[in-house]
C-alpha positions in Angstrom: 61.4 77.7 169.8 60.5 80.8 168.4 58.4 81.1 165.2 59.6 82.5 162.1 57.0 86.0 162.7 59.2 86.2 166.7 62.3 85.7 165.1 61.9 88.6 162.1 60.1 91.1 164.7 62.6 90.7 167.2 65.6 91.7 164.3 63.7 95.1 163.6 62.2 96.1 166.7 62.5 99.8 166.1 59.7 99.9 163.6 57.0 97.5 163.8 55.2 98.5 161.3 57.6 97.9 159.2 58.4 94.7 160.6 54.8 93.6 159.8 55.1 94.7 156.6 58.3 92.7 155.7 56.6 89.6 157.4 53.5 89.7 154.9 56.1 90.0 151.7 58.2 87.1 153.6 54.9 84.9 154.2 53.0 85.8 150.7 54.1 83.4 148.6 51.5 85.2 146.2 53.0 88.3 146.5 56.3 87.2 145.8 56.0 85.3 142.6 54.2 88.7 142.0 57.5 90.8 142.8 59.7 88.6 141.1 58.9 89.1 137.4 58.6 93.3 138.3 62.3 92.7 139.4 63.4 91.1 136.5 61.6 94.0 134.5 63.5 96.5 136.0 66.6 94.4 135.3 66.1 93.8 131.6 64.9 97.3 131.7 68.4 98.3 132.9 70.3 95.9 130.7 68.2 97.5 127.2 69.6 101.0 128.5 73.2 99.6 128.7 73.0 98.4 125.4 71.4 101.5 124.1 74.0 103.6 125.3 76.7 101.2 124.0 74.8 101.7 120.9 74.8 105.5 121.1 78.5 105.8 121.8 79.0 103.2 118.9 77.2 105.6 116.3 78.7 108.7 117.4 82.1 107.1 117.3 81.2 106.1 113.5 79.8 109.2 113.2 83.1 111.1 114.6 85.0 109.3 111.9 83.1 110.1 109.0 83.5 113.6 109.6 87.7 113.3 110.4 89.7 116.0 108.8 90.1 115.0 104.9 93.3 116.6 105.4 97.0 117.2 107.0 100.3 118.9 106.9 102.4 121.8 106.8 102.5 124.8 104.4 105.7 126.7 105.6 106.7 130.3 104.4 109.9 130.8 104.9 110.1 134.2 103.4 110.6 138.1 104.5 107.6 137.0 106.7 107.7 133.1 108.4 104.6 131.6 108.1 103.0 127.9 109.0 99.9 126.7 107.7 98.2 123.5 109.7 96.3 121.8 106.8 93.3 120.2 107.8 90.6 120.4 105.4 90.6 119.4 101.7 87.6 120.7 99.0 87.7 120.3 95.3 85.1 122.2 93.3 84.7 122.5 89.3 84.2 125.4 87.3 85.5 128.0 85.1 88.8 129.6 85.7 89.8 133.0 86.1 89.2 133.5 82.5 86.4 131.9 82.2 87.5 129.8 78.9 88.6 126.5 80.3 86.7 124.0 83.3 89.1 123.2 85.8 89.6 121.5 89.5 90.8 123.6 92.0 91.5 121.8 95.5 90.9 124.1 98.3 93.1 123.7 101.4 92.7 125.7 104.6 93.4 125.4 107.9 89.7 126.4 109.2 86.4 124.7 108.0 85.4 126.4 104.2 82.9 124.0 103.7 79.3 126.2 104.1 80.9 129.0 102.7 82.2 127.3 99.6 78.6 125.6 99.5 76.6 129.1 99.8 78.8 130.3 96.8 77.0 130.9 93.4 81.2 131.7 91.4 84.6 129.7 91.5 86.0 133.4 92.3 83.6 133.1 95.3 85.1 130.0 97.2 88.5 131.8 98.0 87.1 134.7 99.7 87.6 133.8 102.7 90.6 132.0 102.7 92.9 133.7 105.2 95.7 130.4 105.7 95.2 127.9 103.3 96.1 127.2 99.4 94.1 126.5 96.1 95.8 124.6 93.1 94.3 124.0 90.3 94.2 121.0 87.8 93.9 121.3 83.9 94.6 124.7 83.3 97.7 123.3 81.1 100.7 121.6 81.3 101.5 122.8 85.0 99.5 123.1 88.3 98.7 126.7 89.4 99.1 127.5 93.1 98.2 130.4 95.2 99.5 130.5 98.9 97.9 132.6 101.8 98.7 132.6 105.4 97.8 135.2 108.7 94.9 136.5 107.4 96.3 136.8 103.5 99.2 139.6 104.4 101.3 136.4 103.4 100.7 135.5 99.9 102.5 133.5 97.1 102.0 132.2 93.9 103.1 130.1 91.1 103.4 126.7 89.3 104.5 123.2 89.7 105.2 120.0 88.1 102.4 118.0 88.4 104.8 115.0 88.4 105.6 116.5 92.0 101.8 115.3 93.5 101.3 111.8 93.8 97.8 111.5 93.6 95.9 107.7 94.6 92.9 109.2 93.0 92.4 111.3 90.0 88.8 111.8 88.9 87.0 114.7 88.0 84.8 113.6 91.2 87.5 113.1 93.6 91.4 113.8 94.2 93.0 112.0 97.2 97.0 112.4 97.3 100.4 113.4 98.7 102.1 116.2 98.3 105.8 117.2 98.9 107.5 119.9 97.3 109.8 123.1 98.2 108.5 125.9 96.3 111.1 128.5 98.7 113.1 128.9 95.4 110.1 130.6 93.4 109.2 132.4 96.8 106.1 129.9 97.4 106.0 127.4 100.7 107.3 124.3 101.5 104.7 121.9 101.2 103.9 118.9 103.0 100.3 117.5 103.0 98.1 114.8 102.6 94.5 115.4 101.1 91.7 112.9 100.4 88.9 115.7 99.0 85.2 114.8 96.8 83.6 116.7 94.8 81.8 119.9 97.0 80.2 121.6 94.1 80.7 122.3 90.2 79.6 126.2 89.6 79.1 127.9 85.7 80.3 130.9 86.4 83.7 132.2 86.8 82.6 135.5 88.6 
């Protein structure tokens, strides 16, 4: 009967050496209870990383949604010159208005991210620079709300007033305005407006200009 050494050199033949080397592991004892902890290592090792990356993914997914669009909808010119704007961001800032005698809200809504530029302003005139497709409207200048349309790079503008009856806002604070709005303002020569908007406070400035 062969031995157990015959039997495992005569499976791998084409490399002794090797063969001798797999018949020490095999016949070590020692050396396996040695081996066996180092493979478990590498497992648990390989298990932490899967649940690292689970973890990864799982923040950046939270982290994905904390910075969704505050905003969506249309704002449709319908005008000498059609125009579409695709909401998707929201700001409200604070300040003086245009005459510098009353504090007012004015929600900023633009298709393209204002945020650091509204941020690096030091005027309310300032945070409308450079909205090309978009509309402001601004709360507590008086009995109506004060809108100002833009769209394709501002050679579509419009402005004018609405009832504020016509917004129907689920908050209302002077930190925060989150609402739905639906109105046709074709008539006055404005857009027809269908958005949602859920914007904080992004800054409060002292100076109108």
């Amino acid at each position: 009967m062969q031995t157990y050494r015959e039997i495992v050199l005569n499976s791998i033949q084409p490399d002794a050496e090797h063969a001798e080397s797999v018949l020490c592991r095999a016949e070590s004892p020692t050396r396996q209870r040695l081996a066996k902890p180092a493979r478990v290592a590498r497992g648990q090792s390989r298990n932490l990383s899967g649940v690292l990356t689970l973890l990864a993914a799982a923040t950046l997914g939270f982290a994905g949604n904390a910075m969704a669009d505050p905003a969506k909808g249309t704002l449709t010119a319908t005008g000498k010159i059609p125009a579409t704007v695709n909401v998707k961001h929201a700001y409200l800032v604070k300040g003086p208005n245009a005459f510098g005698d009353k504090a007012v809200r004015m929600l900023i809504l633009s298709e393209v991210d204002q945020g650091a530029h509204i941020k690096s302003c030091a005027t309310m005139s300032c945070t409308t620079d450079k909205l090309e497709s978009g509309m402001t409207v601004e709360f507590d200048s008086g009995p109506r709300l004060l809108y100002w349309f833009v769209a394709n790079g501002q050679r579509v503008q419009a402005s004018g007033t609405a009832e504020p009856g016509s917004i129907t806002l689920t908050a209302n604070t002077p930190q925060k305005l989150t609402g739905k709005w639906t109105h046709d303002a074709s008539g006055q020569g404005g857009p027809k407006i269908a958005i949602e908007f859920d914007a904080a406070l992004l800054k409060e400035f002292t100076k109108a200009r």
